[in-house]
C-alpha positions, 0 to 999 in steps of 0.5 A, spaced: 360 474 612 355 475 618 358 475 625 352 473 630 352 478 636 353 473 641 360 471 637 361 479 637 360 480 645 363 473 647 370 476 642 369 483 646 369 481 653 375 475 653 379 481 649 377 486 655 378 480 660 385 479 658 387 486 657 384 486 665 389 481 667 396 483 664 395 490 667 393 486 673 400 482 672 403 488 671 402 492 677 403 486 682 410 486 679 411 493 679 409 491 686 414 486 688 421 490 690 426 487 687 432 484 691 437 487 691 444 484 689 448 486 696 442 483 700 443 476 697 449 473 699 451 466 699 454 463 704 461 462 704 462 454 704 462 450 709 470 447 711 471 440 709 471 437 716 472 429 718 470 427 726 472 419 727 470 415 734 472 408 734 468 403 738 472 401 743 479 404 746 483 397 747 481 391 742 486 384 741 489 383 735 484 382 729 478 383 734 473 388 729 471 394 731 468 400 728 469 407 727 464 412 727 463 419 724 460 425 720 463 430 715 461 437 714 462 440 707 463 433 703 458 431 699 454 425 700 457 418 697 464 420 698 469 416 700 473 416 706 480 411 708 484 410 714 490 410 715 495 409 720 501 411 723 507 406 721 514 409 723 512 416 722 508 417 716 501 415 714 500 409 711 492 408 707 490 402 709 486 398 705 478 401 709 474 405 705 467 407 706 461 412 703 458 417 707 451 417 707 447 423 705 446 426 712 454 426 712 455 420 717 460 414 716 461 407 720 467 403 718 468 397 721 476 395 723 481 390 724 488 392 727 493 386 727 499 390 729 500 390 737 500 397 741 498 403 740 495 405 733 495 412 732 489 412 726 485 417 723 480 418 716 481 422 711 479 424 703 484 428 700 487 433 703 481 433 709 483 428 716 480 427 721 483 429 729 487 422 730 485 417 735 489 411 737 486 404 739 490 400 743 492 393 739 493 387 745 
């Protein structure tokens, strides 16, 4: 079999050139530092947290309103309820909402028992501050 010269050289110089760049490889990742395991932390995650504004502070029986909020450390869709305060125990009412995934909420409300409602939003073991609405 004859091997033509220009297949010779042409075999010889991709060889070489090959061999040039896995050394080259080479030295840039001898190069790069490796990160130290002490250097790359995590950061601790952020605690569950709920902030709850309603629309209005007084509203007459059955009026809507709306309650408004951000979440920090919740994931994006999850469900938030309210609840009420009914005789010193907390009452989940039946309103629910998603979070977006910028972790903002709006709920809107009707409230039929008359006075103070002392209101707050939840997701399992994670409230809001209670805020109340006046019912007249």
């Amino acid at each position: 079999m004859i091997v033509s010269k220009r297949h010779f050289l042409r075999t010889a110089v991709v060889g070489t050139l090959g061999i040039a760049s896995l050394a080259l490889a080479g030295t840039a990742t001898a190069a790069t530092p490796a990160a130290p395991q002490a250097a790359v932390q995590q950061a601790p995650a952020a605690k569950p947290a709920i902030t709850a504004e309603p629309s209005v502070a007084t509203v007459r029986a059955w009026q809507e309103f709306r309650v408004t909020g951000t979440t920090t450390g919740l994931a994006s869709g999850t469900k938030l309820t309210l609840q009420q305060k009914q005789h010193g125990k907390w009452v989940t009412l039946p309103a629910s909402t998603p979070t977006t995934r910028t972790g903002t909420y709006t709920l809107r409300v009707k409230l039929g028992l008359k006075g103070k409602n002392d209101l707050r939003m939840v997701n399992g073991t994670t409230a809001s501050p209670v805020f109340d609405v006046t019912v007249r």
